[in-house]
N, CA, C and O atoms as CSV, one atom per row, in Angstrom:
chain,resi,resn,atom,element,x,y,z
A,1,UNK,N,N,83.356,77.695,81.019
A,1,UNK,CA,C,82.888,78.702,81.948
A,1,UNK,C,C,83.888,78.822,83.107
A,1,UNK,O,O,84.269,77.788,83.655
A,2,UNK,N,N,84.288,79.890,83.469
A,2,UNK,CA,C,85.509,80.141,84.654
A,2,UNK,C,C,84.700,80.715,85.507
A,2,UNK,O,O,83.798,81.516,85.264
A,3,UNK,N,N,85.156,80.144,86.852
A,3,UNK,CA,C,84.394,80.252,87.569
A,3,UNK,C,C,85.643,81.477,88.581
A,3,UNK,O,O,86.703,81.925,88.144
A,4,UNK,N,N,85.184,81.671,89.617
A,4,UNK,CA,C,86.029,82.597,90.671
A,4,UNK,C,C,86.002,82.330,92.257
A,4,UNK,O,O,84.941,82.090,92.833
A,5,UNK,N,N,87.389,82.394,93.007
A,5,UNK,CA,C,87.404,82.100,93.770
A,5,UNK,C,C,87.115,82.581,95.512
A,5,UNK,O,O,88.161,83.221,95.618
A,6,UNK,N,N,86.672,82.675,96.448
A,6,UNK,CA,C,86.280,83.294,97.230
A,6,UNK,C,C,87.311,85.037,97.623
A,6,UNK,O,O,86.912,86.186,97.814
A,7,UNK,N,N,88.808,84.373,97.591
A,7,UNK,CA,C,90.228,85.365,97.935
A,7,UNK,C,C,90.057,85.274,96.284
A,7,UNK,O,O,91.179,84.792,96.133
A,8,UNK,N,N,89.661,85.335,95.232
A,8,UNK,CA,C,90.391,85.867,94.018
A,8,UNK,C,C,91.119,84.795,92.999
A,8,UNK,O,O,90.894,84.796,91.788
A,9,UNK,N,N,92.157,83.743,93.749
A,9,UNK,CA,C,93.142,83.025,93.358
A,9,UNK,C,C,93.144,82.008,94.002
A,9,UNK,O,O,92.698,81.867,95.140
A,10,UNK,N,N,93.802,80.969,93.121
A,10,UNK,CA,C,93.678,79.602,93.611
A,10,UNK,C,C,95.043,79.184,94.161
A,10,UNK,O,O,95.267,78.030,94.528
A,11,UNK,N,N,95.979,80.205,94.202
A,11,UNK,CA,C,97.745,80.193,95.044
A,11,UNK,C,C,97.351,80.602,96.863
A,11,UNK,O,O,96.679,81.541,97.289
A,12,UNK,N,N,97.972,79.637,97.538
A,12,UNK,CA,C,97.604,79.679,98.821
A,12,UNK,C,C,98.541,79.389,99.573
A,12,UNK,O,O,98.824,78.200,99.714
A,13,UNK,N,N,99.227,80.329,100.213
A,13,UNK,CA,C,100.281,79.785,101.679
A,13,UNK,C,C,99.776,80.257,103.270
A,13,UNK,O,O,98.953,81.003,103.800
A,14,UNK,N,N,100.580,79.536,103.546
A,14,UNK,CA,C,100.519,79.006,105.152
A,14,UNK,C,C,100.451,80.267,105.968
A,14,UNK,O,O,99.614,80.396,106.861
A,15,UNK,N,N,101.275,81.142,105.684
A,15,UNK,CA,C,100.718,82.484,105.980
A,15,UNK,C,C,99.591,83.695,106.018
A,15,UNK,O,O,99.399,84.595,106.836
A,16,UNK,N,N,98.934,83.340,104.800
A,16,UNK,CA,C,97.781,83.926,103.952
A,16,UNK,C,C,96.414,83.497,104.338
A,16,UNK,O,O,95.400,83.937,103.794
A,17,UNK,N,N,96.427,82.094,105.876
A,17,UNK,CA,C,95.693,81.870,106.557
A,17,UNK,C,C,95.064,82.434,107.663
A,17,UNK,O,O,95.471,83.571,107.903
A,18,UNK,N,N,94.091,81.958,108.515
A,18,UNK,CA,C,94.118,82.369,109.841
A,18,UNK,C,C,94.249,80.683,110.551
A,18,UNK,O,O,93.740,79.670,110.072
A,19,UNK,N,N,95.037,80.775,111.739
A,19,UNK,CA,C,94.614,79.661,112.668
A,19,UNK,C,C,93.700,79.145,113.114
A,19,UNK,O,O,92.587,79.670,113.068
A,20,UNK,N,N,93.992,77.623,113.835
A,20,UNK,CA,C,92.659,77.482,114.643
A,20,UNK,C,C,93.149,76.200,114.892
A,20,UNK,O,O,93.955,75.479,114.304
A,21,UNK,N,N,92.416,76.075,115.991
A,21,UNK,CA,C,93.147,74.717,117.011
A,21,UNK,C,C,91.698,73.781,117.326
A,21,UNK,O,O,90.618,73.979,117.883
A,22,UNK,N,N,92.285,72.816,116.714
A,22,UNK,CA,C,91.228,71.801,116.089
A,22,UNK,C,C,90.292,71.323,117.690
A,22,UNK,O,O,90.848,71.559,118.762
A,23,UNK,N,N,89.509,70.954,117.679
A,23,UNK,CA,C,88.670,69.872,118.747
A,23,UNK,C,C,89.341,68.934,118.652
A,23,UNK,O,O,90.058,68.549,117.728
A,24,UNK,N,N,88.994,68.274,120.223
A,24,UNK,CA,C,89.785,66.677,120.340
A,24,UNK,C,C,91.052,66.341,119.730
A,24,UNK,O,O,91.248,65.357,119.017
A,25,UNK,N,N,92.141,67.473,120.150
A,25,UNK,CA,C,93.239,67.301,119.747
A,25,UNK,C,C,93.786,68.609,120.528
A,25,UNK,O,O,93.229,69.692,120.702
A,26,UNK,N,N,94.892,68.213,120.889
A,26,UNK,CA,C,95.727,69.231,122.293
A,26,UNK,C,C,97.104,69.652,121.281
A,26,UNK,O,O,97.529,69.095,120.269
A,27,UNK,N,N,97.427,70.462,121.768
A,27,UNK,CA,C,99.078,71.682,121.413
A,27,UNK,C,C,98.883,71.223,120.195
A,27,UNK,O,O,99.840,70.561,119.792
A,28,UNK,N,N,97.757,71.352,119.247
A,28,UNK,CA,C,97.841,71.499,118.034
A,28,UNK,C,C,97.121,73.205,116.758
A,28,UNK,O,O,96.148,73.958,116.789
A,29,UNK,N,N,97.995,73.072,116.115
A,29,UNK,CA,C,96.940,74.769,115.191
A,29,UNK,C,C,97.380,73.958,114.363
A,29,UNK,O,O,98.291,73.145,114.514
A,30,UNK,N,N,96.422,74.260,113.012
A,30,UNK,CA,C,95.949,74.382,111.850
A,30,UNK,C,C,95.991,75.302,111.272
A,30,UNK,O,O,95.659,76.379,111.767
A,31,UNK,N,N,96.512,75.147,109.754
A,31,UNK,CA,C,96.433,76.321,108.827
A,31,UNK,C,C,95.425,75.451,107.226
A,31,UNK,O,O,95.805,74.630,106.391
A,32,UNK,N,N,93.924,76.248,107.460
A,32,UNK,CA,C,92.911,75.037,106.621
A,32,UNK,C,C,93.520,76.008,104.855
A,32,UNK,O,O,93.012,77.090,104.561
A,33,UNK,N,N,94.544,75.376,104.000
A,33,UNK,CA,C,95.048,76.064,102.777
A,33,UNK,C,C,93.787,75.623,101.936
A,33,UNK,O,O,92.988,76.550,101.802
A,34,UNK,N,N,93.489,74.688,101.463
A,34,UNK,CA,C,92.597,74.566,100.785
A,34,UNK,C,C,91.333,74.121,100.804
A,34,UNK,O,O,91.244,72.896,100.879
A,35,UNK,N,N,89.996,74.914,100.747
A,35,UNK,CA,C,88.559,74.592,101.180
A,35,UNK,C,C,87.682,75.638,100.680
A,35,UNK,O,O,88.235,76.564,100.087
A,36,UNK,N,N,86.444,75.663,100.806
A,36,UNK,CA,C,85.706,76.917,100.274
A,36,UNK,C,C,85.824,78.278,100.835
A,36,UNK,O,O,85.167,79.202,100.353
A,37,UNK,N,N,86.557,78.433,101.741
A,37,UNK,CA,C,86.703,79.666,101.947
A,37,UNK,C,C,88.135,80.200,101.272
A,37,UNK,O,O,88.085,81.409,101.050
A,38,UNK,N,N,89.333,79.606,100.914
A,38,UNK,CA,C,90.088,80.011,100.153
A,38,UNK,C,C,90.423,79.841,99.027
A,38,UNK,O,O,91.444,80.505,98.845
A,39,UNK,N,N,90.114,79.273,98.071
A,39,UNK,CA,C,89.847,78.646,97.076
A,39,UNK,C,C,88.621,78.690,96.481
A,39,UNK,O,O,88.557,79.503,95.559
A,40,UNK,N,N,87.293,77.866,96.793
A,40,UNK,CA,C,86.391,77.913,96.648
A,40,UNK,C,C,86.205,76.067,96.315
A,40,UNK,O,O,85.426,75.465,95.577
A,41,UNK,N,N,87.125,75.664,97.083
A,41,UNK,CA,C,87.120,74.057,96.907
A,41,UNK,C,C,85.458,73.457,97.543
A,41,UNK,O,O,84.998,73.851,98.615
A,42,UNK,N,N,84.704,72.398,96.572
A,42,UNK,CA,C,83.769,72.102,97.152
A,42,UNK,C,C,83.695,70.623,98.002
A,42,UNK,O,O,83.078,70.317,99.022
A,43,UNK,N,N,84.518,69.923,97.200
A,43,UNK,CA,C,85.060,68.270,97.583
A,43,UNK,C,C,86.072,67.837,98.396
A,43,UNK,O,O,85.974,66.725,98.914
A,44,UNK,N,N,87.691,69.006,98.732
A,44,UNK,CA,C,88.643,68.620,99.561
A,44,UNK,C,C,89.033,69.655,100.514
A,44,UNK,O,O,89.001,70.878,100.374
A,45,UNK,N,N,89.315,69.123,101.261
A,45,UNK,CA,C,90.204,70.060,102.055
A,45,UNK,C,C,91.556,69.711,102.725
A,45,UNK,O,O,91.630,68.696,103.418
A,46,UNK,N,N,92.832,70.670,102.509
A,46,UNK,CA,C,93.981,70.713,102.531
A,46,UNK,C,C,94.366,71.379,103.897
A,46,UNK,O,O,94.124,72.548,104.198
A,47,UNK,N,N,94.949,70.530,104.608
A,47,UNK,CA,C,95.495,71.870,105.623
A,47,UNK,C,C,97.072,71.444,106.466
A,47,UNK,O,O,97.674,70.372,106.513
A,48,UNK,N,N,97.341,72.597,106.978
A,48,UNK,CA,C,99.133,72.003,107.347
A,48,UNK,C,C,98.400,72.047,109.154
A,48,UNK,O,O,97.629,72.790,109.762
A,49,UNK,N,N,99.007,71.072,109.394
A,49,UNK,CA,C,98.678,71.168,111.137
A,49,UNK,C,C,100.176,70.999,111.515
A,49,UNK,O,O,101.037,70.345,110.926
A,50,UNK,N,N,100.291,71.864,112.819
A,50,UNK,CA,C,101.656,71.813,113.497
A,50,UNK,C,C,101.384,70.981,114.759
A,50,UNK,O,O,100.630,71.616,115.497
A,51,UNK,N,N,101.681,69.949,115.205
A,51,UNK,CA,C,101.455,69.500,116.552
A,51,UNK,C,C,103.160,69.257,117.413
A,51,UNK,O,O,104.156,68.612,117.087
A,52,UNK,N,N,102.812,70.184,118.688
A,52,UNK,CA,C,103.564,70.132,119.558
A,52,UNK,C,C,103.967,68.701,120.457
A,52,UNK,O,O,103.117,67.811,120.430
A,53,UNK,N,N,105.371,68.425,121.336
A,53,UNK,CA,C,106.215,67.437,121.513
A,53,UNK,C,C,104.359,66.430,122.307
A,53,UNK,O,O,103.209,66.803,122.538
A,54,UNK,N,N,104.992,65.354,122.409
A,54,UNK,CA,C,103.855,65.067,123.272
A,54,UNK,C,C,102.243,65.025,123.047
A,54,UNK,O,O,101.608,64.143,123.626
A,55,UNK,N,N,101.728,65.744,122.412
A,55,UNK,CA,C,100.466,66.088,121.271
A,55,UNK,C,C,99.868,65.638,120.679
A,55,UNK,O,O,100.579,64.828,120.084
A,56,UNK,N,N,98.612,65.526,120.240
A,56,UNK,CA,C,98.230,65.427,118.753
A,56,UNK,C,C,96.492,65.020,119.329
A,56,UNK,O,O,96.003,65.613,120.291
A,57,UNK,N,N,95.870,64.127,118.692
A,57,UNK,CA,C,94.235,63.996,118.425
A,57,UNK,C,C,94.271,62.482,119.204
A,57,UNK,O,O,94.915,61.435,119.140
A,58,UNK,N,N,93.110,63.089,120.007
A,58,UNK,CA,C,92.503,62.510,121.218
A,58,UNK,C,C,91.594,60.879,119.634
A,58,UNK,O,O,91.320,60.925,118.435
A,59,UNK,N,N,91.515,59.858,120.668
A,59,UNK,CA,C,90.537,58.629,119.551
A,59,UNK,C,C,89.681,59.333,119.219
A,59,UNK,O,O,89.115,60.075,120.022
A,60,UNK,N,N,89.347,59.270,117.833
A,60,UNK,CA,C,87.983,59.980,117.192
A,60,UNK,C,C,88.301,59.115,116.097
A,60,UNK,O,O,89.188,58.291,115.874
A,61,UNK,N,N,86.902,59.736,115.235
A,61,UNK,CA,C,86.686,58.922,113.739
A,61,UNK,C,C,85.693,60.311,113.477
A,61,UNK,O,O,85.275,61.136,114.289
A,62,UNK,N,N,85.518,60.212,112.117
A,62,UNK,CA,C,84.951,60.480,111.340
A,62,UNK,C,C,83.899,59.699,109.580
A,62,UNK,O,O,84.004,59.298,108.421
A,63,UNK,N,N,82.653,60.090,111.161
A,63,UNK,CA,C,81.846,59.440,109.648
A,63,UNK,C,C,81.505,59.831,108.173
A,63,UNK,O,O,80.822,60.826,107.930
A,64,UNK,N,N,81.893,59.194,107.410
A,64,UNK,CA,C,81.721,59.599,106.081
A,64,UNK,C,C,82.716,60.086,105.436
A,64,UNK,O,O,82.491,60.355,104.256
A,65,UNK,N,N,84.241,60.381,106.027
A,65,UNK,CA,C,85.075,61.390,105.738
A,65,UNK,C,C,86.277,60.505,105.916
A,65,UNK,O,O,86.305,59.926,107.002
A,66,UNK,N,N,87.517,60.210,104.900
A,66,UNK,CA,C,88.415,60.073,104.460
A,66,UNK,C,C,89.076,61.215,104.644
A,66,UNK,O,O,88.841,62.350,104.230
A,67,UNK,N,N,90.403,60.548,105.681
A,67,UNK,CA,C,91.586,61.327,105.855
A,67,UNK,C,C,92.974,60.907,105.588
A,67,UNK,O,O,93.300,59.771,105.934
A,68,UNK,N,N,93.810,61.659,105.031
A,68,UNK,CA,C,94.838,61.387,104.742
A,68,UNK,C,C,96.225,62.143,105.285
A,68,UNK,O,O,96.688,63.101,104.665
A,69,UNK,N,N,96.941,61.542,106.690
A,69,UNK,CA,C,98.146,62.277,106.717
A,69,UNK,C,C,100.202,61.936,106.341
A,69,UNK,O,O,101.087,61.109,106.561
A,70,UNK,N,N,99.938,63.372,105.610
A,70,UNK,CA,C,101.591,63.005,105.187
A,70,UNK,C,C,102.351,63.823,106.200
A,70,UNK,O,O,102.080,64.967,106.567
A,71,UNK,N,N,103.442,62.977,106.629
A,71,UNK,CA,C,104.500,63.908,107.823
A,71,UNK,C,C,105.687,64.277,107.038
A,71,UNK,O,O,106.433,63.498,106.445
A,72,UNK,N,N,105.779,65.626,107.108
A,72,UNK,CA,C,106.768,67.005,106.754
A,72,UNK,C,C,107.552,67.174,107.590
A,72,UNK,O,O,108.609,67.535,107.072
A,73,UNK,N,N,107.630,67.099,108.801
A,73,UNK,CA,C,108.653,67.071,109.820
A,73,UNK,C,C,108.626,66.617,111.145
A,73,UNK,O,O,107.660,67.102,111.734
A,74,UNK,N,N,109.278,65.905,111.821
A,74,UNK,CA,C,109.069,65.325,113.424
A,74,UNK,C,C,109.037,63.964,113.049
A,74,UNK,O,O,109.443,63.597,111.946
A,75,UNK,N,N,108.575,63.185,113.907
A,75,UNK,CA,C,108.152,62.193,114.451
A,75,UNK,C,C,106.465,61.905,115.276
A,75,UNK,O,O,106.174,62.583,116.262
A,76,UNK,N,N,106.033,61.440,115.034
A,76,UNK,CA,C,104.420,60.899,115.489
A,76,UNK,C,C,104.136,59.509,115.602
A,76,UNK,O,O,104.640,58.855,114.689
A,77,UNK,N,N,103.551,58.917,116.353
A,77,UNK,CA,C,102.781,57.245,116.286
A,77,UNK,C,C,101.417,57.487,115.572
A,77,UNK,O,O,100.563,58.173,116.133
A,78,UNK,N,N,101.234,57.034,114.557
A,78,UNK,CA,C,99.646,56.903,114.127
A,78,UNK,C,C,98.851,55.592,114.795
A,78,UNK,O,O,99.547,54.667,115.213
A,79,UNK,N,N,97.475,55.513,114.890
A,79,UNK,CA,C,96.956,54.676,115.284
A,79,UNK,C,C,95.717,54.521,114.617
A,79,UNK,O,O,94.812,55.339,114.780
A,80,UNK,N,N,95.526,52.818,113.340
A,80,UNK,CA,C,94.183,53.189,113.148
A,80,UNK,C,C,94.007,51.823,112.644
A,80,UNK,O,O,94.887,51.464,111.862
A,81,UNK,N,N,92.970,50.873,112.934
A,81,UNK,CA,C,92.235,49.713,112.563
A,81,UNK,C,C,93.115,48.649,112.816
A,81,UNK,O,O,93.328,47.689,112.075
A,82,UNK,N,N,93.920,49.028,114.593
A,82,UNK,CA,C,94.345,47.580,114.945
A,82,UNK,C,C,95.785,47.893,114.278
A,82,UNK,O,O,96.637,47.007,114.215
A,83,UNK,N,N,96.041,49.344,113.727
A,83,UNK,CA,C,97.671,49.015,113.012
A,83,UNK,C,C,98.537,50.330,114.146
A,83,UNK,O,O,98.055,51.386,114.558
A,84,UNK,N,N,99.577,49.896,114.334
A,84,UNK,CA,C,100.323,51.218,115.336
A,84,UNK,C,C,101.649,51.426,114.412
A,84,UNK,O,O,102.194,50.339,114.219
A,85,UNK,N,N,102.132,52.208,113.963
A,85,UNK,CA,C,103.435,52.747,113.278
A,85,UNK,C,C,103.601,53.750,113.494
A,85,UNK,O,O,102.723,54.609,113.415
A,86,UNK,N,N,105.117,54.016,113.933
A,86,UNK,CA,C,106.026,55.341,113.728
A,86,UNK,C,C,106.141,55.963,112.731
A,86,UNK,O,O,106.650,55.456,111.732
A,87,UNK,N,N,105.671,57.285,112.759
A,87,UNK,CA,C,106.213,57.864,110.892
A,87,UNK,C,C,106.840,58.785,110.992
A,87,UNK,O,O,106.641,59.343,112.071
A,88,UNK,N,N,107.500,59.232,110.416
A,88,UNK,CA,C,108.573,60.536,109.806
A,88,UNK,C,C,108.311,60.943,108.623
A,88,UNK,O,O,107.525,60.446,107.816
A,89,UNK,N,N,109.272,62.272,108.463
A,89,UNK,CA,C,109.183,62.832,107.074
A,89,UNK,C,C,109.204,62.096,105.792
A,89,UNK,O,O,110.105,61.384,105.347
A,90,UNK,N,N,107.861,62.438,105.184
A,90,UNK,CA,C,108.020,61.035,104.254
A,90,UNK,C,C,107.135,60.063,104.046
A,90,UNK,O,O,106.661,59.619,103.000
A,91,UNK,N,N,106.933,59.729,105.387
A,91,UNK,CA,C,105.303,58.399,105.518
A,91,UNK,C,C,103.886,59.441,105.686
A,91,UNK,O,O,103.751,60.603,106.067
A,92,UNK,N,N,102.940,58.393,105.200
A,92,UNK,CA,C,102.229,58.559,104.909
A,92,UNK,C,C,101.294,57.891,105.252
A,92,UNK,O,O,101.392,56.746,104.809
A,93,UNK,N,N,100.066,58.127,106.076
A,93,UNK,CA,C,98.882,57.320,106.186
A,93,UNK,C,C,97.469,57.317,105.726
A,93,UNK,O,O,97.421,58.535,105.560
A,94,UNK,N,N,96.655,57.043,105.494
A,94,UNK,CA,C,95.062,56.694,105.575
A,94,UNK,C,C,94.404,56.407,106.839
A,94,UNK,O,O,94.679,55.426,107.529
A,95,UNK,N,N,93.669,57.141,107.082
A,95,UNK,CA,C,92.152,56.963,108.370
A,95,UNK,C,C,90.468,56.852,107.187
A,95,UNK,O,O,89.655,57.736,106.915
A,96,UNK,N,N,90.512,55.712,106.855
A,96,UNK,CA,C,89.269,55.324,106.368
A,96,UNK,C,C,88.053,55.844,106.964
A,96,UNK,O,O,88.049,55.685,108.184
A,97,UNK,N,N,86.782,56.544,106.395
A,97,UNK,CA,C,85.856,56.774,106.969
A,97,UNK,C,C,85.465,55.980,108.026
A,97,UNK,O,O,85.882,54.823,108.060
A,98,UNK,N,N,84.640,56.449,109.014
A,98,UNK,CA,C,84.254,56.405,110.141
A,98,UNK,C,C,85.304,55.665,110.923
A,98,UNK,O,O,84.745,55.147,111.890
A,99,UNK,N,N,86.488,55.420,110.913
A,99,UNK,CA,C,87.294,54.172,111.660
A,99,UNK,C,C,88.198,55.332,112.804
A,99,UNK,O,O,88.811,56.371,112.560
A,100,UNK,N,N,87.885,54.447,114.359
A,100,UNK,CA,C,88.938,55.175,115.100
A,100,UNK,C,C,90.033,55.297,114.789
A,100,UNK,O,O,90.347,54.417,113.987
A,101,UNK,N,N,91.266,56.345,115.147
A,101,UNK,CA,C,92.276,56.849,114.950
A,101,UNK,C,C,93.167,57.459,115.905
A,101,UNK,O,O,92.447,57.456,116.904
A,102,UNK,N,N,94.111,57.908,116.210
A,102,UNK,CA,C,94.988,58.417,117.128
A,102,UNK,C,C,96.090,58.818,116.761
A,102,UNK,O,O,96.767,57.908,116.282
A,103,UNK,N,N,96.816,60.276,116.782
A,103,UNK,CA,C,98.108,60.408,116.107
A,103,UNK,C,C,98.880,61.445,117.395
A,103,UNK,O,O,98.486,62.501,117.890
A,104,UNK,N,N,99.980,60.718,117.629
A,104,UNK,CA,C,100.564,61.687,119.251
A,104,UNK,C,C,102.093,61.804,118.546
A,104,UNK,O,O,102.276,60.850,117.790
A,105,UNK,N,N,103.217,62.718,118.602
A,105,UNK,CA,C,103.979,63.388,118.876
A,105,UNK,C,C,105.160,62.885,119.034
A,105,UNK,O,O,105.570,63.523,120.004
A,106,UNK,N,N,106.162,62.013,118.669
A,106,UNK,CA,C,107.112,61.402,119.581
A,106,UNK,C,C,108.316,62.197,119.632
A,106,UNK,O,O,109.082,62.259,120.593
A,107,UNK,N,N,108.390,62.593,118.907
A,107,UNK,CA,C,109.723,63.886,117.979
A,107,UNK,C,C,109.949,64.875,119.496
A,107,UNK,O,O,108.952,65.450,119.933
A,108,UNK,N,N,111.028,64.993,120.091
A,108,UNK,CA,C,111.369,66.505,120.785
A,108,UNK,C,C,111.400,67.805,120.162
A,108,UNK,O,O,111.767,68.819,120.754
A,109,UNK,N,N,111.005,67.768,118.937
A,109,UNK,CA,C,110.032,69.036,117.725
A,109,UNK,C,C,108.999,68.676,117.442
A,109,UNK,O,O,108.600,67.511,117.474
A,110,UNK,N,N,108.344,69.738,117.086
A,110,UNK,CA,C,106.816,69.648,116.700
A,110,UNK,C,C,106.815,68.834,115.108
A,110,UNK,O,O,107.595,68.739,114.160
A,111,UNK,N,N,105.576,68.384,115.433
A,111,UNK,CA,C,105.185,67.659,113.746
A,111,UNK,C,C,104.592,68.652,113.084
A,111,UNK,O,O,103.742,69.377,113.601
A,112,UNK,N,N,105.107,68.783,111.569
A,112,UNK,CA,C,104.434,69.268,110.383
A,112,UNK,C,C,104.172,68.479,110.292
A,112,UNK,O,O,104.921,67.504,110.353
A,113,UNK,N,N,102.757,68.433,110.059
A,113,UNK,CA,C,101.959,67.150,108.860
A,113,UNK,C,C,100.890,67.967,107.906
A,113,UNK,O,O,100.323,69.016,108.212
A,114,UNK,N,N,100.788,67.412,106.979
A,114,UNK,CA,C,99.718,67.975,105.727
A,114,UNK,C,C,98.712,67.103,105.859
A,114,UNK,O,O,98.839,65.879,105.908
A,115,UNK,N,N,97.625,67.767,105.922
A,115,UNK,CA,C,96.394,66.903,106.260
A,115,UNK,C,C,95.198,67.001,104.946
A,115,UNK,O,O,94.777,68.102,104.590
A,116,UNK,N,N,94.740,65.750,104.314
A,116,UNK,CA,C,93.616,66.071,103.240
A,116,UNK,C,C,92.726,65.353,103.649
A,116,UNK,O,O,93.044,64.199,103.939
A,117,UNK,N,N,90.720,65.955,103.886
A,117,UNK,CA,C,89.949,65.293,104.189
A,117,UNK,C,C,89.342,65.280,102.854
A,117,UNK,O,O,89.577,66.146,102.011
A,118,UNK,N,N,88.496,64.204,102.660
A,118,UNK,CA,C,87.597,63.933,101.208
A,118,UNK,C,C,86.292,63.553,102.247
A,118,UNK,O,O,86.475,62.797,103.201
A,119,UNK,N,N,85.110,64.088,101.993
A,119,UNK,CA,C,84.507,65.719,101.643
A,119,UNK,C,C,85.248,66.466,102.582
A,119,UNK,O,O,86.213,65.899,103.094
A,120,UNK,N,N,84.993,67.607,102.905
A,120,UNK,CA,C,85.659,68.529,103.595
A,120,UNK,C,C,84.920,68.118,105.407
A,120,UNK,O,O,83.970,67.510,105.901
A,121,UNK,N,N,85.769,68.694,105.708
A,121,UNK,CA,C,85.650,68.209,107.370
A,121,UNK,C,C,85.046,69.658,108.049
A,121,UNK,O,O,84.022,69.649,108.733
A,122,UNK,N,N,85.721,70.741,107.803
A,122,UNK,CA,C,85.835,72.128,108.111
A,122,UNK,C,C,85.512,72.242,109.726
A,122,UNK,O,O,84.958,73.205,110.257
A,123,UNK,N,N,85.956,71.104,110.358
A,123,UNK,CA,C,85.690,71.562,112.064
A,123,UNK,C,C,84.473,71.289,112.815
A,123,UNK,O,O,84.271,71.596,113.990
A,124,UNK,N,N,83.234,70.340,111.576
A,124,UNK,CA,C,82.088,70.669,111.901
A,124,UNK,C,C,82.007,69.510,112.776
A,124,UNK,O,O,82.512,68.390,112.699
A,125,UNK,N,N,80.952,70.279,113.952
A,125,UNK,CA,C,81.350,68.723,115.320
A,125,UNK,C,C,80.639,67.576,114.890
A,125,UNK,O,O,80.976,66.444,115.236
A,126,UNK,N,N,79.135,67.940,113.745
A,126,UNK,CA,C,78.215,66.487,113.497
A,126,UNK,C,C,79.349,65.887,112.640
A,126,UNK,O,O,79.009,64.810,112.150
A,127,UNK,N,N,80.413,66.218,112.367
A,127,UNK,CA,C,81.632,65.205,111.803
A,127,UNK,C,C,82.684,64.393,112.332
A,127,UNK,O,O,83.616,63.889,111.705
A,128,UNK,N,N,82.419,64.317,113.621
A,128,UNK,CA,C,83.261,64.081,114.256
A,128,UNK,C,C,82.722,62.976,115.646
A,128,UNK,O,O,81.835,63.422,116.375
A,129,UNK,N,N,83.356,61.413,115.979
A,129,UNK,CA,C,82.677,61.049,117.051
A,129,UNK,C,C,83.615,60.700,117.775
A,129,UNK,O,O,84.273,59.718,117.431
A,130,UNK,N,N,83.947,61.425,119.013
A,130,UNK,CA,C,85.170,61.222,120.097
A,130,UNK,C,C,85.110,59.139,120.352
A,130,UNK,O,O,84.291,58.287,120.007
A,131,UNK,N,N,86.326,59.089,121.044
A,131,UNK,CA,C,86.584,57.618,121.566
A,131,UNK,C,C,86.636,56.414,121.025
A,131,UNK,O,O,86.867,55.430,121.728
């Protein structure tokens, strides 16, 4: 049985989005590529976030929700369960459900990073617990 997707097709670029600048996180936009509104994804969501020099997501966690970021370009410090590392193009981290987190900017360019939540996150605030 084939099913169909909200836009038609399951091909999605960064352009073919609209923005949006996440909560608890400063000089950052989002482009959400894969989720039920473009795709018709019910389990993940894909998205490219750009964060500016200096930048990124204030301590938060998320309960229930597995995140995963890969860095595409810049420099950033991640912060999560007592571990602090520098990453670049290339590294890759895990933010385990509900566990605080922190990711800031170090690069004099903005960070590309590709961001995947398992279930989908979509912005919703009961997903989210600051500090």
């Amino acid at each position: 049985m084939e099913t169909s997707t909200p836009a038609g097709t399951y091909f999605v670029n960064q352009q073919s989005v609209n923005p949006y600048h996440p909560a608890n996180h400063t000089g950052t936009t989002n482009y959400r590529l894969i989720g039920p509104e473009t795709v018709g994804a019910k389990h993940i969501e894909v998205l490219v976030g750009v964060v500016e020099k200096g930048q990124g997501a204030m301590p938060h966690s998320h309960p229930g929700i597995e995140q995963v970021c890969y860095v595409l370009e810049g420099r950033a410090i991640a912060e999560v369960g007592g571990q602090k590392r520098e990453m670049g193009p290339g590294d890759c981290c895990f933010f385990p459900e509900g566990m605080r987190h922190v990711f800031t900017v170090v690069s004099d360019t903005p960070v590309k990073v590709l961001v995947i939540y398992t279930p989908q996150y979509a912005e919703s605030p009961d997903k989210v617990i600051r500090g």
